[in-house]
DOMARVO-835852 format. One record per residue (C-alpha): residue number from 1; x, y, z. Coordinates in Angstrom, 3 decimals, always signed. Layout:
N
<r seq="NUM" east="X" north="Y" up="Z"/>
...
This chain:
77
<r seq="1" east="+5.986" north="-0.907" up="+0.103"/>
<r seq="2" east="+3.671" north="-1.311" up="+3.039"/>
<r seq="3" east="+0.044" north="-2.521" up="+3.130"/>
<r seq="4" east="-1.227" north="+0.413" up="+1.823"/>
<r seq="5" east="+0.820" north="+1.274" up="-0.838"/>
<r seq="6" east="-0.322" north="-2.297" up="-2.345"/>
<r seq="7" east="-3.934" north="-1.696" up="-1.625"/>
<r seq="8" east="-4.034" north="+1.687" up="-3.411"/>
<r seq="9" east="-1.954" north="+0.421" up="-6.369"/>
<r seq="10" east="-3.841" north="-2.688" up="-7.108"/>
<r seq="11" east="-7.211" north="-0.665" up="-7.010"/>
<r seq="12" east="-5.947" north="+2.002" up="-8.912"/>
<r seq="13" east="-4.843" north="-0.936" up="-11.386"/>
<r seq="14" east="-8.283" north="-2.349" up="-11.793"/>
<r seq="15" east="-9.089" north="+1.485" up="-12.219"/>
<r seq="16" east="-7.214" north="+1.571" up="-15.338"/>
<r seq="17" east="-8.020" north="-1.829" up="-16.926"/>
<r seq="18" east="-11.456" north="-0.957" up="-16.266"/>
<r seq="19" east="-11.158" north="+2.566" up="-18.057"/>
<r seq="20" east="-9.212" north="+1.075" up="-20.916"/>
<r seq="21" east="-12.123" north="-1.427" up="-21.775"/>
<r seq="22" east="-14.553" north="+0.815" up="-21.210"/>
<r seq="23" east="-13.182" north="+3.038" up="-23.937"/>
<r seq="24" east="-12.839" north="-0.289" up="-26.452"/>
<r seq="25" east="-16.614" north="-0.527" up="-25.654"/>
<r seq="26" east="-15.830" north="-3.555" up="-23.369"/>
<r seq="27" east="-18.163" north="-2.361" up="-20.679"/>
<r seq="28" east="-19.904" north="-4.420" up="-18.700"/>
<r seq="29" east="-22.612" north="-2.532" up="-18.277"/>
<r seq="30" east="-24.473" north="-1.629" up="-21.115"/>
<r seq="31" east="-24.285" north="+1.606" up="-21.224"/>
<r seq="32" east="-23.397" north="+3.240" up="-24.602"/>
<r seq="33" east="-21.469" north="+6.527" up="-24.791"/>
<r seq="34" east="-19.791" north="+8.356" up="-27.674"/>
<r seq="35" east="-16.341" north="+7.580" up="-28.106"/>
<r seq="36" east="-14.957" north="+11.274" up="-27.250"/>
<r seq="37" east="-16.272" north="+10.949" up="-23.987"/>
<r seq="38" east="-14.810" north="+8.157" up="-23.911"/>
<r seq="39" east="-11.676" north="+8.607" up="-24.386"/>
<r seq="40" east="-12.198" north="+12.141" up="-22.613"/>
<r seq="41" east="-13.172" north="+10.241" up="-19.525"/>
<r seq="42" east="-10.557" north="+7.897" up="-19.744"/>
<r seq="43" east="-7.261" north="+10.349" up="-20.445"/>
<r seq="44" east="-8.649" north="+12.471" up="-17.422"/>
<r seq="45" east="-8.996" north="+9.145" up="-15.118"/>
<r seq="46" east="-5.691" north="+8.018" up="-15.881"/>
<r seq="47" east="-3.295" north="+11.065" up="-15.992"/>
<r seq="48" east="-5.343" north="+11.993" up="-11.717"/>
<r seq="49" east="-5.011" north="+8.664" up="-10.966"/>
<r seq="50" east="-1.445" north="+7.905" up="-11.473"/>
<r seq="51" east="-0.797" north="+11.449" up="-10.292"/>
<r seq="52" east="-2.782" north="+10.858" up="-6.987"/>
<r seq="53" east="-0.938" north="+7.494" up="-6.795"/>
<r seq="54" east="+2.290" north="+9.155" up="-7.243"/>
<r seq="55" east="+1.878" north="+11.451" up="-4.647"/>
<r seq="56" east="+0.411" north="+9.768" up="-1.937"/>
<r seq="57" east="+2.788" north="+7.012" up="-1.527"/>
<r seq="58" east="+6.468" north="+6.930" up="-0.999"/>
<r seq="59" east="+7.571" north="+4.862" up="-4.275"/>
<r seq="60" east="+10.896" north="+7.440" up="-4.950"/>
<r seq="61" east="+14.263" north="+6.640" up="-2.936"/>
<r seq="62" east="+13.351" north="+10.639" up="-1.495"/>
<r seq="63" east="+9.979" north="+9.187" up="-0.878"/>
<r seq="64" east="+11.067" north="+6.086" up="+1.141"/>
<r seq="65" east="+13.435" north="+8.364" up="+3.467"/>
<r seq="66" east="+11.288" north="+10.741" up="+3.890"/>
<r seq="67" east="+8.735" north="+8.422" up="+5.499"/>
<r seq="68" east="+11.789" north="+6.858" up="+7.491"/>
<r seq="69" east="+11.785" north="+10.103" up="+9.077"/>
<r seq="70" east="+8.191" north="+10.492" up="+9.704"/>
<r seq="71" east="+8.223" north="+7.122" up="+11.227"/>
<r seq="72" east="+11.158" north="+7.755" up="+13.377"/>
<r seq="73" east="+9.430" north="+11.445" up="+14.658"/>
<r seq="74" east="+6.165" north="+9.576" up="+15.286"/>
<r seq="75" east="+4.810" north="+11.353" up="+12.376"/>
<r seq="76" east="+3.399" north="+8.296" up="+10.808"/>
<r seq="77" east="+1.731" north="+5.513" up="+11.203"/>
């Protein structure tokens, strides 16, 4: 994976971790929210994030030629 990739994962990572404990009312800000919204909050966070993540970066076999070919075209960075 290039530069990027790792960037955008390892955010998306503390993303998550940070969701999870907010919704086990391991916040660290003190901010107190009802546990629906909560979770509500969280499930929505999670299933856009790893679908954004997904998307965006070329982590399939498909994925990795395809950007092969963009690179080779001058398509891509």
């Amino acid at each position: 994976m290039d530069k990027g990739t790792w960037i955008r994962t390892v955010i998306l990572a503390l993303a998550l971790v940070n969701q999870v404990l907010v919704m086990f009312s391991k916040s660290p800000l003190p901010i107190d929210n009802q546990m629906a919204e909560q979770v509500t909050a969280s499930i929505f966070t999670i299933v856009t994030s790893v679908h954004a993540w997904f998307k965006n970066n070329y982590v399939t076999q498909k994925g990795k030629q395809q950007r092969e070919v963009l690179r080779k075209n001058g398509l891509s960075k």
